[in-house]
N, C-alpha and C positions, 0 to 999 in steps of 0.2 A: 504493500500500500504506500499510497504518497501522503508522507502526516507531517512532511517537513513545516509546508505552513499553513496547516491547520492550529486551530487558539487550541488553548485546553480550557476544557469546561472548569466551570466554578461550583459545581455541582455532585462533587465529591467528596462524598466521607468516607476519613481512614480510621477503622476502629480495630488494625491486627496489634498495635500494642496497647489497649488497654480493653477492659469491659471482658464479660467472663468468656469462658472457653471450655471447649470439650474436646478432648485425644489432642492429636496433634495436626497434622495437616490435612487432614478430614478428605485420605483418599477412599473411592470405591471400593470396596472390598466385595466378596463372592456372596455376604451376610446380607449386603444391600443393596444386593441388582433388582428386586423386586420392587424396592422401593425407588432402583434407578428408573425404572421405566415408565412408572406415574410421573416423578421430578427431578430427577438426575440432572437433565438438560434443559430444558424448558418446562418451568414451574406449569400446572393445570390448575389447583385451587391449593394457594398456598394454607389459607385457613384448615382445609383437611390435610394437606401432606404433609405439614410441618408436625401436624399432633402424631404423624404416624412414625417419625425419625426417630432412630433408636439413638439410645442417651439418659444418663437424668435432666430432671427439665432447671431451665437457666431462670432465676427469677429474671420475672418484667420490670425494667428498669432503664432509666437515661441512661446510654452509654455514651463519654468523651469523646465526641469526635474530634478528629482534626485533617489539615489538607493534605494530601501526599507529599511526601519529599522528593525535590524535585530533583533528586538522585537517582530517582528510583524509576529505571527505563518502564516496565508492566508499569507501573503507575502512569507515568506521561503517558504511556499507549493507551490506554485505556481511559484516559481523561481526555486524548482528543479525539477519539471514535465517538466519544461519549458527545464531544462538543461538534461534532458532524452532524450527529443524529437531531441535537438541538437546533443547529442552523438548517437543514433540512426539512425536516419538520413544521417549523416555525414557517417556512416557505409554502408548504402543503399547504398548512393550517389556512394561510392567507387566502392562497392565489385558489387552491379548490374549492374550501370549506369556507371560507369566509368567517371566521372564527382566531381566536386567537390559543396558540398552543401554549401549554404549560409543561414547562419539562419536570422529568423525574429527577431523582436525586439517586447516586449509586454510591455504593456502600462494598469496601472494601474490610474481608471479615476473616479472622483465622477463627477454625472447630465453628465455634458454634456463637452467634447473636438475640438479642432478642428485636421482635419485629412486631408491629401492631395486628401481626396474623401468627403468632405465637413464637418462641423459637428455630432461631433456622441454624441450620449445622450444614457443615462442608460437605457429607457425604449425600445431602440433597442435590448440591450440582446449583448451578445459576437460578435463582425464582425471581420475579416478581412477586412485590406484595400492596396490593390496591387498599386495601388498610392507610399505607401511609406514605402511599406512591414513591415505593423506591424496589431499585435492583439491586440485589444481593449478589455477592460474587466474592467466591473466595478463588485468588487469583493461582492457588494451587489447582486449582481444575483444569488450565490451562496444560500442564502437565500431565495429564490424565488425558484430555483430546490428543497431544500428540503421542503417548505411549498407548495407552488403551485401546482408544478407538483409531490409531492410524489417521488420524485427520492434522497434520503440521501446517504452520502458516499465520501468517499476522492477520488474515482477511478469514479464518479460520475461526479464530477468537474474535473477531469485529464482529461476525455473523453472530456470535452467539449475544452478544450486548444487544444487536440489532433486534436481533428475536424479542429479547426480553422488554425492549422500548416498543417494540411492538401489542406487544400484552398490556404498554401504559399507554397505548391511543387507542386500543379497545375499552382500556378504562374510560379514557376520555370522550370517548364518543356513545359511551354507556353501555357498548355491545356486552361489556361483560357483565352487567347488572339486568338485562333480556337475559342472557344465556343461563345465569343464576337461576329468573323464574323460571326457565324454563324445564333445568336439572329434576327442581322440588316438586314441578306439576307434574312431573314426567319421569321420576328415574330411573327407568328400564333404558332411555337413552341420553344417559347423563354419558357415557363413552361416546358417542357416536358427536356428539353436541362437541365436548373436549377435545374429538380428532380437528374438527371445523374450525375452532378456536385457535386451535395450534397450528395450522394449512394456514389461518389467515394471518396471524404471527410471520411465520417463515416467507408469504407472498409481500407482507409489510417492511420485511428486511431487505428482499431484493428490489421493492421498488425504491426504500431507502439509497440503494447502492446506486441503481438507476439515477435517481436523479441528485446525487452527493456528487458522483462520477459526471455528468452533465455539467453542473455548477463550477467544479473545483476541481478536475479529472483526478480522482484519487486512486484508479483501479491501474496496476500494474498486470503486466504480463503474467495468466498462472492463477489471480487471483480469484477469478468467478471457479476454475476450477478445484481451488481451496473448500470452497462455500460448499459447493454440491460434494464435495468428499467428506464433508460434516455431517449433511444435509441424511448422506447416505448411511453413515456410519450409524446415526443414532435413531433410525426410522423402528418404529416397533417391533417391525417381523425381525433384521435385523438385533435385536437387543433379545429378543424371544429367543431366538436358534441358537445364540450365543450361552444364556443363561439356561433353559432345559431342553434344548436339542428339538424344540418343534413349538408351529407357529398357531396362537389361537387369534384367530381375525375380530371374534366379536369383542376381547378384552382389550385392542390398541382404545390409546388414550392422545394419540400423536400424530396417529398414518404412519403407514408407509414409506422406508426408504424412497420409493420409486413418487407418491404423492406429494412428499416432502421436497423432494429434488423438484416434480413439475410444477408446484404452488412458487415457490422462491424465484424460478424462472419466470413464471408467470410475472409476476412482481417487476422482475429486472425486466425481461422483453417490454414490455407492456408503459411503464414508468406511470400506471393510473390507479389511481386508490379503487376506484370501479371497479377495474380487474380481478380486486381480492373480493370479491363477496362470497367468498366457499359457503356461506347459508344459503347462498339462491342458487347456487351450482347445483344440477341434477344428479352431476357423476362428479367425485374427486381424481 
């Protein structure tokens, strides 16, 4: 990626040295691949996944934050994808929606936090939390995408911020407050509702990339094919085959490696918020 001159966002908290903690850099283990593939990667309702994270629980409390140090390369990276998606955004917000965007706020965490949607810990992987519109990311998972899941690359880790700010302009736009009543009137297809949610997520990122890359060409050689090795790596059937050797289609909460890669595409080909309506899509 091109992040030479892009600003860093002012919209980051670092809370890895102080506020309490759990284990130590909160990788995946083989104990919580089941809980990977509800929120490993991209959070679905952080209010339910968080209670489901093994741990004792962290009381709820202010934790210290402060800025990153500006030493600290993963911090700069991720403070200026972060301040992409704002300038980006903020440009949608205008020029399609006629609206004004509000950015989130992300949160840098070692083990484990707490969040206005209860505890979050590192072996959950990157959430959203609509509580108190912020991203969580503990930037050891970065570690984890390129060992684990074979997915390396600096537009690798963007995608996955991207995803996550994606989840906060469905907050904003209320889809995820519809989708809510929708779970409670309906829970036989509270899965099928959360693949949707997460397809529009992923469509939200590419066309982020779409039109950041437009603006301020940030996309190098290599990089879209970073994003779809992500895209592919963490697709449900994928995580399924991996963790018990065979794939149940009614239990995805995400789609599809192969849904996942053409929603994201969708997004980047397309550069229109329209594009993502996977609610009014007949077929994913």
């Amino acid at each position: 990626m091109r992040l030479d001159d892009s600003r860093e966002s002012d919209n980051v908290e670092d809370r890895r040295s102080s506020g309490p903690r759990i284990g130590g850099r909160g990788t995946i283990g083989i104990g919580t691949i089941v809980l990977a593939l509800v929120a490993m990667y991209f959070g679905v309702d952080p209010s339910v996944v968080l209670q489901m994270a093994e741990g004792p629980p962290v009381q709820q409390q202010e934790t210290p934050a402060s800025r990153p140090p500006a030493n600290d390369p993963q911090a700069v990276f991720v403070s200026k994808v972060l301040g992409e998606t704002e300038d980006t955004w903020s440009a949608i917000f205008q020029k399609d929606l006629n609206r004004q965007y509000v950015a989130p706020k992300l949160v840098l965490f070692r083990g484990a936090t707490p969040t206005a949607c209860g505890t979050g810990q590192s072996a959950m992987g990157p959430f959203y939390c609509p509580g108190d519109s912020k991203v969580y990311i503990d930037l050891a998972f970065f570690d984890e995408l390129q060992s684990r899941f074979k997915a390396p690359g600096d537009f690798a880790q963007a995608y996955v911020i991207a995803h996550e700010v994606g989840h906060h302009v469905q907050h904003l736009l209320g889809i995820s407050d519809q989708v809510d009543n929708l779970r409670r009137r309906n829970p036989s297809q509270a899965n099928a509702l959360s693949v949707r949610m997460e397809l529009q997520a992923d469509c939200f990122a590419g066309l982020w990339a779409q039109r950041a890359n437009a603006a301020r060409n940030i996309l190098e050689s290599g990089d879209v094919e970073e994003a779809l090795a992500a895209a592919t790596a963490i697709g449900d059937d994928r995580l399924q085959k991996q963790s018990q050797g065979y794939v149940v289609p009614d239990t995805f909460t995400h789609g599809s490696s192969a849904q996942r890669v053409r929603w994201f595409k969708r997004g980047l080909e397309s550069g229109s918020i329209k594009q993502c309506d996977t609610f009014g899509a007949s077929s994913l």
